[in-house]
C-alpha positions in Angstrom: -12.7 246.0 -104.9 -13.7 248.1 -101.8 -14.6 246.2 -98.8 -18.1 247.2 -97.3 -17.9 248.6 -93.9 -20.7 246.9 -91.5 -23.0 249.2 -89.7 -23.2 247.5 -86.2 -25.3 250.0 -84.5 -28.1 249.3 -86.9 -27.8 245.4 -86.7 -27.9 245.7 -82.5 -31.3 248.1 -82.8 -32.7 244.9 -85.7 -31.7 242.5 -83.2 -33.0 244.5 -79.9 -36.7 245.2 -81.5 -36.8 241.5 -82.8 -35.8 240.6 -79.1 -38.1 242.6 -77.8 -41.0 241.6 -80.0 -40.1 237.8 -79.2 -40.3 238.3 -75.3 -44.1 239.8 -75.7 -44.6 236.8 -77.6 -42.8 234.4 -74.3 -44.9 236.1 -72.3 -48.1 235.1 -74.5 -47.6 231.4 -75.4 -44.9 230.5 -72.8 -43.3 228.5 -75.6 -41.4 226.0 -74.0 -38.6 226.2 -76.8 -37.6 229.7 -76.2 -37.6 229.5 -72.3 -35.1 226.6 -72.6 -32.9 228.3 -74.7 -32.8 231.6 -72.5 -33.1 230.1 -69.2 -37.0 230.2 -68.6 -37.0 227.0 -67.6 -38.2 225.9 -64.1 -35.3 225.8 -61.4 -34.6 223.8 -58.0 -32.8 225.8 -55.9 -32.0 223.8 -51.7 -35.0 221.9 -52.7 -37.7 224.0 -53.5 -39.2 224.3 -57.5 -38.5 228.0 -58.7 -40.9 228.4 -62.0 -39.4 230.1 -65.1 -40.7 233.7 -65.8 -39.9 235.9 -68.4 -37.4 237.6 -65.8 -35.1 235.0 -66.4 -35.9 235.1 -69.9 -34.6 238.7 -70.1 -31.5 237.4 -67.9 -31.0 235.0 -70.7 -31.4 237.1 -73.4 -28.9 239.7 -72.0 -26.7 237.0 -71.5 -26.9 236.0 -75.2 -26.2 239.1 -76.6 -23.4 240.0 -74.1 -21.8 236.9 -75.3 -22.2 238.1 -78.9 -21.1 241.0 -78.4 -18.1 240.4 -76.3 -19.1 241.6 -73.5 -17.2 241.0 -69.8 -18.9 241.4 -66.7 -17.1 241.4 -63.3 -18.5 239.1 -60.4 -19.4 240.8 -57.2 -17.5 240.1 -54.1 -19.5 237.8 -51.9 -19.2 238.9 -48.3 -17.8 236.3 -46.9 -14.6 236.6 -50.1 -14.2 240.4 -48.4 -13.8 239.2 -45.3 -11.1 236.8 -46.1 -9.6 239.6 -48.3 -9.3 242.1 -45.5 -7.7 238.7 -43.4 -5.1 238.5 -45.5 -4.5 242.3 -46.0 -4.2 242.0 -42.3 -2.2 239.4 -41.8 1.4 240.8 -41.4 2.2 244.7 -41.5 3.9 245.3 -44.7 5.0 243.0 -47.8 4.0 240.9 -49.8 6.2 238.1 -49.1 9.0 237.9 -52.5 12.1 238.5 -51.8 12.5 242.1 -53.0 9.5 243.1 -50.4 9.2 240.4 -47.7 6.2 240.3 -45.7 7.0 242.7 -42.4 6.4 241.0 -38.7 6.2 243.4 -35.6 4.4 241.0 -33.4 4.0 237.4 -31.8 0.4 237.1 -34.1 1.9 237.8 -37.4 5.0 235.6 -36.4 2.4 232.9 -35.7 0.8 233.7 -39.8 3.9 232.3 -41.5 2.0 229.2 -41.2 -0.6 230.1 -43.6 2.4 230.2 -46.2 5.8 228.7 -46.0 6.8 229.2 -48.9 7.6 233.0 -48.5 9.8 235.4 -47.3 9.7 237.3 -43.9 11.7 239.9 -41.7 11.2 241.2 -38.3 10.8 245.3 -38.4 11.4 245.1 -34.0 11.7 243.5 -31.3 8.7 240.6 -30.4 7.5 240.0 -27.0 5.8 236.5 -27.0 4.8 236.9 -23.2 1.4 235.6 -22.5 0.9 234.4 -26.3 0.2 230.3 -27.1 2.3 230.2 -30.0 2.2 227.0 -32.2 5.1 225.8 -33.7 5.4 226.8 -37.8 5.2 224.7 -40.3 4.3 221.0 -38.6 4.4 218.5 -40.8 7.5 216.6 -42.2 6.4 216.4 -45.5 5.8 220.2 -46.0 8.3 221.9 -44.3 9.5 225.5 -44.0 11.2 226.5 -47.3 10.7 230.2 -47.4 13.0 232.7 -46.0 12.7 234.1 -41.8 15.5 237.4 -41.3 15.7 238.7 -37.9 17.1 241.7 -39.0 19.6 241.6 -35.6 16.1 242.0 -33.5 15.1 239.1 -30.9 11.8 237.4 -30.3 11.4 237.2 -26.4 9.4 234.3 -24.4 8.6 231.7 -26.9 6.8 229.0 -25.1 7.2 226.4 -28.0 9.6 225.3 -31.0 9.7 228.4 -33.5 9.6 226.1 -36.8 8.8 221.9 -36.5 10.6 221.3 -39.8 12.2 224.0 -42.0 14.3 223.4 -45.7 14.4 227.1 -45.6 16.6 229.8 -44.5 16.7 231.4 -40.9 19.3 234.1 -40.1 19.9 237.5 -38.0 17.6 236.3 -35.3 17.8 236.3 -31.1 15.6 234.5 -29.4 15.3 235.4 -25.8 14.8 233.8 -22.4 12.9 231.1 -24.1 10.8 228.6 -22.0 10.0 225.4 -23.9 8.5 222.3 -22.5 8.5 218.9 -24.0 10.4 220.5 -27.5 13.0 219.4 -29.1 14.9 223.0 -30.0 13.9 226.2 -31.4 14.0 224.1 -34.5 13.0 220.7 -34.2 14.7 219.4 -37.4 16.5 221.3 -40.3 17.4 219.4 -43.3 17.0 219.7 -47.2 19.7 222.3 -47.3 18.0 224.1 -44.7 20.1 226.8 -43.2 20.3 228.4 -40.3 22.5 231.6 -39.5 23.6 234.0 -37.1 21.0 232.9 -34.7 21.3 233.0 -30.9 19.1 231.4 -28.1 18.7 231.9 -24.8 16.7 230.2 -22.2 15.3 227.0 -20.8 14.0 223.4 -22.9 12.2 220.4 -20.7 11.4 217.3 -21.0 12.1 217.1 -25.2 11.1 213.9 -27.1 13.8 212.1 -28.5 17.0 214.5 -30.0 17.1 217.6 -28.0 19.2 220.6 -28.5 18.8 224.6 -27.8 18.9 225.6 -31.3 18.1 222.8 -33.6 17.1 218.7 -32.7 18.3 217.0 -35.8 20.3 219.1 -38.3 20.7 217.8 -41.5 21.7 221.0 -43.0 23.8 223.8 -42.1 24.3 226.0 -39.5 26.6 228.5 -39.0 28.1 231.7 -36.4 25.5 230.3 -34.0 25.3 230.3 -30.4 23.2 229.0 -27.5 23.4 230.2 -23.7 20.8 227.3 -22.5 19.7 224.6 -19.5 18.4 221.5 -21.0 16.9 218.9 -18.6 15.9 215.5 -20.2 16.1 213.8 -17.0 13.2 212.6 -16.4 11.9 212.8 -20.1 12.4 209.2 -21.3 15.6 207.2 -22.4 18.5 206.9 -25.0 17.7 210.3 -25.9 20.8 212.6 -27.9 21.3 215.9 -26.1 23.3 218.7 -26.7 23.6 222.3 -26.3 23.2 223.6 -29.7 22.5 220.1 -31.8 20.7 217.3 -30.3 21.5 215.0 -33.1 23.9 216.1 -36.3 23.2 213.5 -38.5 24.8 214.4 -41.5 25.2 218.3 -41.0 27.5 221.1 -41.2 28.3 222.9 -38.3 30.9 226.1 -38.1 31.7 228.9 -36.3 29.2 228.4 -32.9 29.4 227.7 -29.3 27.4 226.7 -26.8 26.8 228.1 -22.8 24.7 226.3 -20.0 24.0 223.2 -18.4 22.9 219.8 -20.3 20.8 217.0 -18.5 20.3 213.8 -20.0 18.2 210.9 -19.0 19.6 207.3 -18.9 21.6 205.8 -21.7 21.6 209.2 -23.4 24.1 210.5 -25.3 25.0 214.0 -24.0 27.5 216.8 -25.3 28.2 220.2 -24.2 27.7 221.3 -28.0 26.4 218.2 -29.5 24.6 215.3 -28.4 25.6 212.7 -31.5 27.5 213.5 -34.7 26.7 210.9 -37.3 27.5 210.3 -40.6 24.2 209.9 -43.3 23.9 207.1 -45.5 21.5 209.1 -47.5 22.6 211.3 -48.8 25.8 209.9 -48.4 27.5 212.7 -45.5 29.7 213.0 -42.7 28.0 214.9 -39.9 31.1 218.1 -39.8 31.6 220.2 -37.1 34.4 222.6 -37.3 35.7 225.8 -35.4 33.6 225.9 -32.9 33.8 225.2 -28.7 31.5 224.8 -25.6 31.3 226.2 -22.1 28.4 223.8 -20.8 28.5 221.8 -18.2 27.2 218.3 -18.9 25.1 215.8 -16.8 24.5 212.6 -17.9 23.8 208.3 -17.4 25.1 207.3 -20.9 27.8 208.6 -23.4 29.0 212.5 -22.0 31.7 214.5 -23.4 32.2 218.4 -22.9 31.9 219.1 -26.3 30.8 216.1 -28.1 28.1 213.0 -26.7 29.7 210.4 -29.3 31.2 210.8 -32.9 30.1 208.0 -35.5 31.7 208.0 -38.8 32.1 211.6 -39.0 34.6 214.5 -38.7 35.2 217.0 -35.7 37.9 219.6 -36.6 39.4 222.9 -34.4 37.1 222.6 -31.3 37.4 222.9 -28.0 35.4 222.5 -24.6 36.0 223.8 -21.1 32.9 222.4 -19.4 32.4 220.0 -16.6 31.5 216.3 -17.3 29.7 215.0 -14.4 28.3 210.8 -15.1 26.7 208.3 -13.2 26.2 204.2 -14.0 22.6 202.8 -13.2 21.6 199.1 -13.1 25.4 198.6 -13.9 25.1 200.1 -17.2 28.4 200.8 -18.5 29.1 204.4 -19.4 31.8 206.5 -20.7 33.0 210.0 -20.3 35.4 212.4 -21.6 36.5 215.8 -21.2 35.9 216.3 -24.8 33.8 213.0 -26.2 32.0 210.1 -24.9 32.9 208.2 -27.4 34.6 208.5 -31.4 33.7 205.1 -32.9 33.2 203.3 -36.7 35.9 205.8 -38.3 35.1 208.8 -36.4 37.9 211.5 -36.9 38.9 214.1 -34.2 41.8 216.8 -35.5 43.4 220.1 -34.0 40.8 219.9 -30.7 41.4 219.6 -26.9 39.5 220.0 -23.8 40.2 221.4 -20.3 36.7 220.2 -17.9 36.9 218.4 -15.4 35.4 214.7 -15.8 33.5 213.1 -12.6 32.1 209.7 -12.8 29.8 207.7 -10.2 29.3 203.8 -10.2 31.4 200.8 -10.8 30.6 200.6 -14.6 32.2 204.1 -16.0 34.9 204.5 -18.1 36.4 208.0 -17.7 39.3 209.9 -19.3 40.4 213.3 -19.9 40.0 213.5 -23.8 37.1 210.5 -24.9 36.4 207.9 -22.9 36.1 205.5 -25.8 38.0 205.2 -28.9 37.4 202.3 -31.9 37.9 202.3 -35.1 39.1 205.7 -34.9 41.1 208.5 -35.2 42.6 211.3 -33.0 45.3 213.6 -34.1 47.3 217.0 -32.6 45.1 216.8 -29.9 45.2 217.4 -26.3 43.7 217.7 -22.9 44.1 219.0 -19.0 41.2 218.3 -17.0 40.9 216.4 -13.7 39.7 212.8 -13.0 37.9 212.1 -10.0 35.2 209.8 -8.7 34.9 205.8 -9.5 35.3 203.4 -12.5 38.5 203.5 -14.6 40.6 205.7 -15.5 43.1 206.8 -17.9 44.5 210.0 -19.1 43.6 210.5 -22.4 41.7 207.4 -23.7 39.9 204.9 -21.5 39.2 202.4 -23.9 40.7 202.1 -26.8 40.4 199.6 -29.7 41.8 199.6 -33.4 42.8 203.8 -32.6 44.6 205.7 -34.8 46.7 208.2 -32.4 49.2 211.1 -33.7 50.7 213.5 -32.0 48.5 213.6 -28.7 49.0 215.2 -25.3 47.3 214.9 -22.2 48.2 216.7 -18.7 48.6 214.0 -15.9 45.7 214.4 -13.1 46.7 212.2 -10.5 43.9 209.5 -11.8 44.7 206.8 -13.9 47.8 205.4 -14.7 50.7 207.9 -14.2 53.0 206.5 -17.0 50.4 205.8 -19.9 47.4 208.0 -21.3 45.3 205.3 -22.8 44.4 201.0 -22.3 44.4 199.4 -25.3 42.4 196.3 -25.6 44.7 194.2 -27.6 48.1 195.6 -26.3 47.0 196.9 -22.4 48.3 200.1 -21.7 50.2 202.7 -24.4 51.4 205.6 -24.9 51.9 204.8 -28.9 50.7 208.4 -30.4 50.3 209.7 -27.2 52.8 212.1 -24.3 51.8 213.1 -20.7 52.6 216.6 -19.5 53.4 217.7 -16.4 52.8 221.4 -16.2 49.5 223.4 -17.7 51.0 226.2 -18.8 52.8 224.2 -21.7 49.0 224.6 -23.5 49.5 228.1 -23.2 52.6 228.5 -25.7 51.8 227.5 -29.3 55.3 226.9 -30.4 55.0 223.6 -28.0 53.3 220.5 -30.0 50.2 219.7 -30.5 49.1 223.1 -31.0 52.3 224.1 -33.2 51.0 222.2 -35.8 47.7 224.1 -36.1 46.4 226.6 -38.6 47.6 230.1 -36.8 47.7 232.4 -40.1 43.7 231.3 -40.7 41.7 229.5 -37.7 43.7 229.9 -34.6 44.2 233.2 -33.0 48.0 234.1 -31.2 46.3 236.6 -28.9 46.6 234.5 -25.8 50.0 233.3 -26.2 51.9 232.0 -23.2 48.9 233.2 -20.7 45.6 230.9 -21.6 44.7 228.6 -24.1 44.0 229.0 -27.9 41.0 230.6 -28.7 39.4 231.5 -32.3 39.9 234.5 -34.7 36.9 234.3 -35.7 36.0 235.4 -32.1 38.3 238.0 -32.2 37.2 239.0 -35.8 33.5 239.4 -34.8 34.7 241.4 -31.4 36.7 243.7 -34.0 34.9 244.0 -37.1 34.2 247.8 -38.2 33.9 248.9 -42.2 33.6 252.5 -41.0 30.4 252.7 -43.7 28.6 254.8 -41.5 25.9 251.6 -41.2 25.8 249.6 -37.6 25.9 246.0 -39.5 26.0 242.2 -38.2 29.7 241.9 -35.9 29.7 245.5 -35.3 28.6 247.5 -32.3 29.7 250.8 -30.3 32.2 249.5 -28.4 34.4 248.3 -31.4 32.9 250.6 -33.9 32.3 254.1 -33.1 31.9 255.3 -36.2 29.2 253.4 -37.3 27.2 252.5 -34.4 26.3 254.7 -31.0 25.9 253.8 -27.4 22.9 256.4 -27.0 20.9 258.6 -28.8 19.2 257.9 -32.6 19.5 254.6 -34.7 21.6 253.1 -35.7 21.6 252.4 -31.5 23.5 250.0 -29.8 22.8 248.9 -26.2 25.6 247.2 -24.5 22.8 246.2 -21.9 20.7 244.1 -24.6 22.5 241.9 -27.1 21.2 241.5 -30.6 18.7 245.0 -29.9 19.4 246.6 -32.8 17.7 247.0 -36.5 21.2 246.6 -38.5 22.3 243.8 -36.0 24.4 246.1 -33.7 25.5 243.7 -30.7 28.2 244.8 -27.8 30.7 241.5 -27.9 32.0 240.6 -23.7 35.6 240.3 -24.1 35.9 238.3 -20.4 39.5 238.9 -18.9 39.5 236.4 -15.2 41.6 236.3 -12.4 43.3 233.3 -10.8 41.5 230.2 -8.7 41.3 231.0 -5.2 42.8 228.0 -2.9 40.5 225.5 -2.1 37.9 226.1 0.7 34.5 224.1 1.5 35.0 222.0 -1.7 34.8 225.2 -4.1 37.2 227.5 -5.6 36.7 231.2 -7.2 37.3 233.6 -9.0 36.2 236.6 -10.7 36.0 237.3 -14.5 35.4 241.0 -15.7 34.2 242.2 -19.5 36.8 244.5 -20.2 34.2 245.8 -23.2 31.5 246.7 -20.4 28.8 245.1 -21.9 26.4 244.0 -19.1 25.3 240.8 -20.5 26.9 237.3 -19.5 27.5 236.0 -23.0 30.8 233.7 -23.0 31.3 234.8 -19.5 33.9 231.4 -18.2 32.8 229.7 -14.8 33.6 231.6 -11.9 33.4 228.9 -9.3 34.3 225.3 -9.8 34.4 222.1 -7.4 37.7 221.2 -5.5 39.2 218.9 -3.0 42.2 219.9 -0.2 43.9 218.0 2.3 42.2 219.7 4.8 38.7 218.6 3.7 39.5 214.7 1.9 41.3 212.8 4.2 44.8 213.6 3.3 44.4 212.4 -0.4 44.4 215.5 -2.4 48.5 216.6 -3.3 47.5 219.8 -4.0 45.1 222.9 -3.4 44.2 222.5 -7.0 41.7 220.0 -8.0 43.7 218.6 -11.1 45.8 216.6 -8.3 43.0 215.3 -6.1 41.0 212.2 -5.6 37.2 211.9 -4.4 36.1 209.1 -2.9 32.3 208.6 -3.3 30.3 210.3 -0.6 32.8 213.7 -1.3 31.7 213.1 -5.2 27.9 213.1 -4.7 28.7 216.3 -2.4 30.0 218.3 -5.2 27.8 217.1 -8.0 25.2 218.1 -5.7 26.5 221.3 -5.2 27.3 222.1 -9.0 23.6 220.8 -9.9 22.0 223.2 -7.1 24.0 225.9 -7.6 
């Protein structure tokens, strides 16, 4: 049987003229029925009674049969909702924030916007000038941390007054930031944790008066960082106590560090725990990790009333691998607090592990209550192995060569370089056996840490960490320096590692992009930097407590990344008394008027 087709045109002009014909009738009789099933029905709109008509009636009625028809109609856009619209359109230049098209930043504003949603993805299209601009740190609140994705894209954000990020579980990478000024922050990062990562990031520039764990890149990192590096002053001095400070980590507690360094000077306040590259590296309880920092070095200068190493405040329970730090230690006991100080660590306690490292700074200390020594100035619990050290000793306390204190240590194959402090004949004071040398040799001559084929360094990892290129003239360095200096894939694109002094063929000096300025580092759009390759003369002798001498980038940068210290405090005979053996401070004694005179110095220099 053949279905019947339904005429709907003819039912809608039934319906209609029925329609019509009732709404006459509304508008005769008011019947209270009809109005309350099409919406004639009195109204109370901010207070006020609106009566029914038969306007509304119609409004009903049209509703009705929209809604029987299937009918859609749109709502209108409220003012106020195209206002906000045209916000957000404006909000960053480009993007829209997934991964594929990240939301574009060109200035300090639209850097500032990532608050309004952490979640996505971002990357710089230039270079930022913050100058003038009261940026808030992003993303403030613990609980709802950064977890999108910030790439620098090898530009540089200059002038931030404040942390960039409080908390971030996100990723960070490609990115310099530039002559930064912070007061009372903790780092450019004030903690990164939940896997957080950080990458390729570099940070230049001032920090006061932080709260608690301090660094120049990150506070406390409790995820991972990596081919980072930090050219900073930090002064906590007068910022509160028991604060951990260090140049690129404040406080490692349960992170992974790799492939960074650290330049500038480190202040710490009393009882602080202060390291050229980090303040405190501590093991986590949960989730259950050693804080691991591996192939990585310092050149700052540390200043402290606590724990101070060159490289490292204090180890706890965690694992510190291929490092090295050239800095000066400089330490001072108040209210007879005792303190400790090392060339390389304050102090590697509760099963802290120290392997393939060494340290060549010079370690003053100041008071009656310091325990100084070339490599750490306490050791329990702990281990140190193929590890060595060659600065001086100077100032008052105790003193022993390698290890000042040492207590249930674990010692392999250790060296240290005989300063003229200390005991001559033993390198560390054990507290249940006095002074050792179990684990331990003294050297007589520096240049035996030049030659790798002499032990400790023969044992370590030449073919993959360690580079050969200074053999028999300086000290190990890495090859991941030397990789990063030398990098070129000769793709005709100016990438991360590369830059016109290494890589002619893919990035330029002058003229279009890909441009790379050897005057600006980390200026260009594919991440084209111009690497210092510092080559220094030898000390000058000993004059006015200060030697010299000059140190000259054979790649013609004009930047002072990595550039060594050129001037360094000193004793001679002619200027202590007749106790200095040498022109060379690593032989020399300082009482402690001639010790404040060159901390004073070094501080106001």
């Amino acid at each position: 049987m053949k279905k019947r087709s339904i005429n709907k045109s003819k039912i809608f002009l039934t319906v209609l003229s029925i329609g019509i014909f009732l709404i006459l009738f509304v508008n005769l009789v008011n019947a209270s029925w009809f109005s309350q099933m099409f919406g004639t029905k009195d109204k109370t709109i901010n207070g006020n009674v609106v009566s029914g008509n038969s306007g509304a009636g119609i409004a009903g009625l049209a509703n009705w049969f929209k809604n029987l028809f299937g009918v859609k109609e749109e709502k209108p856009v409220s003012s106020q909702e195209k206002g906000e619209l045209a916000s957000l359109k404006g909000m960053f230049a480009s993007g829209d924030g997934s991964p594929q098209n990240p939301y574009q930043i060109t200035n300090c504003q639209e850097l500032q916007n990532i608050n309004n949603n952490i979640a996505a993805n971002y990357v710089l299209s230039g270079n930022i000038d913050c100058n003038g601009f009261s940026f808030q740190a992003i993303a403030n609140n613990y609980s709802n941390p950064f977890t999108g994705t910030l790439d620098g894209n090898g530009f540089e954000i200059d002038k931030l007054t404040s942390s960039l990020f409080s908390y971030s579980a996100g990723i960070i990478k490609n990115l310099g930031l530039i002559d930064v000024n912070i007061n009372n922050g903790r780092g450019l990062i004030s903690r990164n944790f939940n896997g957080g990562i950080i990458e390729n990031v570099h940070v230049s520039g001032n920090i006061t008066c932080g709260n608690g764990d301090i660094g120049g890149l990150v506070g406390i990192n409790q995820g991972f960082i990596t081919n980072c590096s930090v050219n900073v002053n930090i002064n906590s001095t007068n910022c509160g106590n028991y604060n951990n400070v260090g140049g690129l980590v404040g406080d490692n507690f349960g992170g992974q560090i790799f492939n960074s360094y650290s330049n500038g000077n480190i202040y710490g306040g009393f009882n602080s725990i202060v390291g050229g590259f980090v303040g405190r590296n501590l093991y986590s309880s949960s989730p259950p990790l050693n804080g691991d920092i591996e192939n990585s070095y310092s050149n700052a200068n540390v200043y402290g009333q606590g724990q101070e190493g060159g490289f490292i405040g204090q180890n706890y329970g965690s694992i510190i691998n291929n490092c090295y730090s050239n800095g000066e230690v400089y330490g001072e006991s108040l209210f007879s607090v005792q303190i400790t100080l090392g060339g390389f660590a304050g102090d590697n306690l509760n099963g802290g592990q120290i392997f393939n490292s060494y340290s060549t700074g010079n370690v003053y200390g100041k008071g009656n209550s310091v325990l100084i020594a070339g490599f750490a100035g306490e050791n329990a619990d702990s281990k140190i192995t193929n590890s060595f050290c060659t600065g001086s000793l100077s100032g008052s306390g105790t003193f022993e060569g390698f290890i000042e204190y040492s207590s249930n240590s674990i010692l392999t194959n250790n060296y240290w370089y005989y300063s003229g402090k200390g005991s001559p004949d033993f390198c560390y004071n054990d507290h249940d056996n006095g002074q050792s040398n179990i684990g331990c040799t003294k050297i007589s001559s520096l240049n035996y840490f030049y030659t790798i084929s002499n032990p400790p360094i023969n044992s370590w990892d030449f073919d993959n960490i360690w580079s050969n290129s200074k053999n028999g003239i300086d000290y190990p360095s890495f090859k991941w320096k030397t990789q990063i200096s030398n990098n070129c894939n000769n793709d005709n694109i100016c990438e991360i590692g590369e830059n016109c002094m290494n890589c002619a063929a893919d990035c330029t000096c002058s003229g279009t992009s890909p441009d790379c300025n050897p005057a600006d580092l980390y200026s260009d759009a594919k991440g084209c930097t111009c690497q210092p390759n510092w080559d220094c003369s030898v000390w000058t002798p000993c004059s006015d407590w200060s030697q010299t001498r000059t140190c000259t980038d054979n790649n013609n940068c004009g930047i002072n990344s990595g550039k060594p210290l050129e001037e360094q405090q000193c004793c001679s005979s002619g200027n202590n008394n007749g106790s200095c053996t040498s022109d060379i401070d690593k032989d020399c004694t300082m009482n402690d008027s001639e010790l404040l005179y060159a901390i004073n110095k070094w501080i106001n220099a």
